[in-house]
Structure formats: C-alpha cells, structure tokens
C-alpha positions in Angstrom: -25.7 -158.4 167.2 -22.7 -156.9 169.2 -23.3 -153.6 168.3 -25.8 -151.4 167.7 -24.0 -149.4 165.2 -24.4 -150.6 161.5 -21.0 -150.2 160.7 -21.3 -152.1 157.2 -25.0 -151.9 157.2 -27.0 -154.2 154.0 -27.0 -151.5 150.7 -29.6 -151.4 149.2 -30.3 -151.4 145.5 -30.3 -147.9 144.5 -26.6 -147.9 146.3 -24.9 -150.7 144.3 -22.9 -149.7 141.5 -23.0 -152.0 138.8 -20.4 -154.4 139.2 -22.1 -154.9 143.0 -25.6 -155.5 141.6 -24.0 -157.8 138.5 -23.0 -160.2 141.2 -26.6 -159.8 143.8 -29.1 -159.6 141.0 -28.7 -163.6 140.2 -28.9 -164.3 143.9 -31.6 -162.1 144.4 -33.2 -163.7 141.4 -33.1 -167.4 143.4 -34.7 -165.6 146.4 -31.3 -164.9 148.2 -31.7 -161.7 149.6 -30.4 -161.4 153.0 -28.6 -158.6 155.3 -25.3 -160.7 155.3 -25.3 -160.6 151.5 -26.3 -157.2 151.5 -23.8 -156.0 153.4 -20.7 -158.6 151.8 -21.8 -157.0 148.4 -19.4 -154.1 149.7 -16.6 -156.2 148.6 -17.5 -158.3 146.0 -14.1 -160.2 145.5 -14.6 -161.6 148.5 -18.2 -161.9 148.6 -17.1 -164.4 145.7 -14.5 -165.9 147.4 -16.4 -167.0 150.8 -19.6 -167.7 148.6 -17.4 -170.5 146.9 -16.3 -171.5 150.2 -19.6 -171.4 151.5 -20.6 -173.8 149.2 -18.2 -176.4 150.1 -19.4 -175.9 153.5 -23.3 -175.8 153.6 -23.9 -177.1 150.4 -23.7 -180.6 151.2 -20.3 -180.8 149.6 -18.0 -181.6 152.9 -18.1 -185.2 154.5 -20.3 -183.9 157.3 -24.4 -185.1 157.5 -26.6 -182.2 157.4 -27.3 -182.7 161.3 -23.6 -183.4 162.2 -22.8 -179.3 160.7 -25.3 -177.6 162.0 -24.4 -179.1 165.7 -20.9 -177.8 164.8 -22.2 -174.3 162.8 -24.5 -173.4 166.2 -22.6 -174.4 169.1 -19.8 -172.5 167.2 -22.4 -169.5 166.5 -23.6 -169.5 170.6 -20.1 -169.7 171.6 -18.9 -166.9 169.8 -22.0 -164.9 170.0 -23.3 -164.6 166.8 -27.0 -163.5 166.7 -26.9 -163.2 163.5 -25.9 -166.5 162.5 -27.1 -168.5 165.6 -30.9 -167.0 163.8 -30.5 -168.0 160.4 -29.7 -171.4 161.4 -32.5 -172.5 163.4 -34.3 -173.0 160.0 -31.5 -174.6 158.6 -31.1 -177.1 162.1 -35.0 -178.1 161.4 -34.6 -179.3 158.0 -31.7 -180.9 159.0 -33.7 -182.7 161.7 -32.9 -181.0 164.9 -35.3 -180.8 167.8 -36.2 -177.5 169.0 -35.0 -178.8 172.5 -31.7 -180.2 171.0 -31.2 -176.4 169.5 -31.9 -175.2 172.8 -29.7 -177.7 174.7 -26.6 -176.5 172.0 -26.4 -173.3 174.2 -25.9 -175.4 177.4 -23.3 -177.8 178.9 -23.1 -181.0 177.4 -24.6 -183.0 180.4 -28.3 -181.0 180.1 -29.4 -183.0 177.3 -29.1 -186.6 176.7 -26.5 -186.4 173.2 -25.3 -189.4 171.4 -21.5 -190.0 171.9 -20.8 -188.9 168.1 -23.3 -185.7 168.9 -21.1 -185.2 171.9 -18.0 -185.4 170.0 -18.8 -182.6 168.1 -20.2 -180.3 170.5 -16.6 -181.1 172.5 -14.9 -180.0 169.0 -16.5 -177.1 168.4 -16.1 -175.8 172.1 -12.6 -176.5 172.0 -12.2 -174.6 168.6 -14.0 -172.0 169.8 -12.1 -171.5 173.6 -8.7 -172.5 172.3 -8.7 -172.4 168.3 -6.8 -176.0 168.9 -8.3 -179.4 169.8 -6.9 -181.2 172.6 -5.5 -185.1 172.4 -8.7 -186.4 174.0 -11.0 -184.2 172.2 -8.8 -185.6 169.0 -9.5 -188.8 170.0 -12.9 -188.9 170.7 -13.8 -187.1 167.7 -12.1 -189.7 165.6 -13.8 -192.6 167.3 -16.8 -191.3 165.5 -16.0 -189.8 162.5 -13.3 -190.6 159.7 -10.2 -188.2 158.8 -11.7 -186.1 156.2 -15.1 -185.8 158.2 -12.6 -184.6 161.1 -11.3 -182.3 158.9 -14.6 -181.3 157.8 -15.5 -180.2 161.4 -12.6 -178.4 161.5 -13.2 -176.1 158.7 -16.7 -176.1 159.6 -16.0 -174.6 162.6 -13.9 -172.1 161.2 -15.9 -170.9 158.8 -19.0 -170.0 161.3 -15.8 -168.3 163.2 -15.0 -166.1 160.3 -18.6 -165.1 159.5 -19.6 -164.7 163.1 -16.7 -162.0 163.5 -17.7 -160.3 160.4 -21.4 -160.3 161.4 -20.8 -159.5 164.8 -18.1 -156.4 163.6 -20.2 -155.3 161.3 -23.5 -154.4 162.7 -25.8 -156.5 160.4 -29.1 -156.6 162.3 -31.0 -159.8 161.9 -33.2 -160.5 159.3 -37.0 -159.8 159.8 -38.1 -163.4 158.6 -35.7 -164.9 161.6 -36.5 -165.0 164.8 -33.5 -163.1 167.0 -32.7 -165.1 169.9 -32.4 -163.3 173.3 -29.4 -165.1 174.9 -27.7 -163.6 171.5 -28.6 -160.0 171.9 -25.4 -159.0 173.2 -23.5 -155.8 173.0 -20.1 -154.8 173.5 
C-alpha cells in the first residue's frame, strides 16, 4: 500500500446496489472475493472491461508460460511498488513453479541470483518497461533471442497490465488481503 487512506476502499455487500452485486455475486459464487474486486465493483464497466482483459493476461490465454508472466507481473509489481499485487502473486509464482528464493531474488539486481538467459531477458524487459515505459535496442534484442514476436508482445502487455493495476491499487488504498502475506519491502507510503 502507498497510502494509508482507503480512498476507494472494498464495498461491502450491504453497499452495492444492484447492478454492482449482479456483476460480484457470480464471482463471489466461484470463491472470488478479494479487496481489488471489491473496490473495482465501484465501476462496473470497467470492472468488465479489465476482467476481460485480465483474462487474456493471466488466464493462460497470451503466448507467455505460466513462469515466464509471473517473472514479468512481479518484477513489474516490485518495481512499481505494488504491495498489493506483489502479495497476491506469490501464490500465483508457486504454482507456477517459482522458488521462494527466485521470488526473492525478483526484488534484486539481476546478478544476485543465478537466472537463465531467457529468465534474464525478461527481468531486463520488465525493468526497462517500468524505468522508461520503452525497451531499448539491446533489451529488444535479447528479448527476441528467447522468445518469438507474439510472446514479445505478450511481455509487453503483460507488463502493462500489472502497471495499470498497480497504479490503481497503489491510488486507491486497497489494503492487502488477510489470506496474503504483505511483504515488508512493499509497505511503502507516499
């Protein structure tokens, strides 16, 4: 969290009106029931909107392995200090087969731990992204040694997309969820 005021704090479900709890009330049904949907229920338009777009980039529908985005979506979150979302993904870096230590070393340079050249590749994107919002020829190039245009893209968007939730986490004041484990590099404020 970058704040320690809730500024679009989660509603609860006495506060929805209707067409809020017509769209949570089937997520909530499949156990989705989180302070980031809680608090994007505000606006549901766009609630549906980056929920679609969610979808193309965590639900396995993008070019990227499992492993390959959540190296780009937490090195992305720590860069941009994003409690919120650097939390929720530690689960999701697990199943997707990352070591604790690898988690850890995402939060470091690149020379503390010993990555694979395609690992590396990404962690260089995502930086770049992140300092610059523009990857550099050699960055480019190195990325595309390992991975093919549309996977390239993929990072890209990947990136982007932790960007855009991060801010609007960070922004809005969403304190972590209880069943996450907030990290204490990311409690930052200001």
């Amino acid at each position: 969290m970058r704040t320690n005021t809730p500024r679009l704090p989660e509603l609860k479900d006495h506060e929805l009106n209707e067409e809020q709890l017509a769209y949570a009330k089937p997520l909530w049904d499949r156990g989705i029931k989180t302070g980031v949907l809680g608090s994007l229920v505000r606006h549901v338009r766009a609630s549906m909107a980056f929920r679609d777009w969610s979808r193309y980039t965590m639900g396995g529908q993008n070019k990227l392995r499992d492993r390959e985005r959540e190296i780009v979506a937490m090195r992305t979150a720590f860069n941009i200090k994003a409690g919120y979302v650097w939390s929720r993904h530690i689960p999701y870096g697990t199943d997707a087969g990352l070591k604790p230590e690898e988690m850890e070393a995402l939060k470091q340079p690149i020379a503390a731990h010993p990555w694979s050249a395609a690992d590396i590749s990404l962690i260089r994107a995502a930086d770049a992204l992140t300092d610059d919002f523009f990857m550099p020829d050699d960055v480019w190039a190195d990325l595309r040694a390992h991975f093919d245009e549309e996977q390239c893209i993929d990072v890209i968007f990947c990136c982007g997309h932790f960007v855009m939730l991060g801010m609007y986490l960070n922004t809005s004041g969403v304190p972590i969820d209880s069943d996450v484990v907030a990290d204490p590099d990311l409690v930052k404020l200001g």
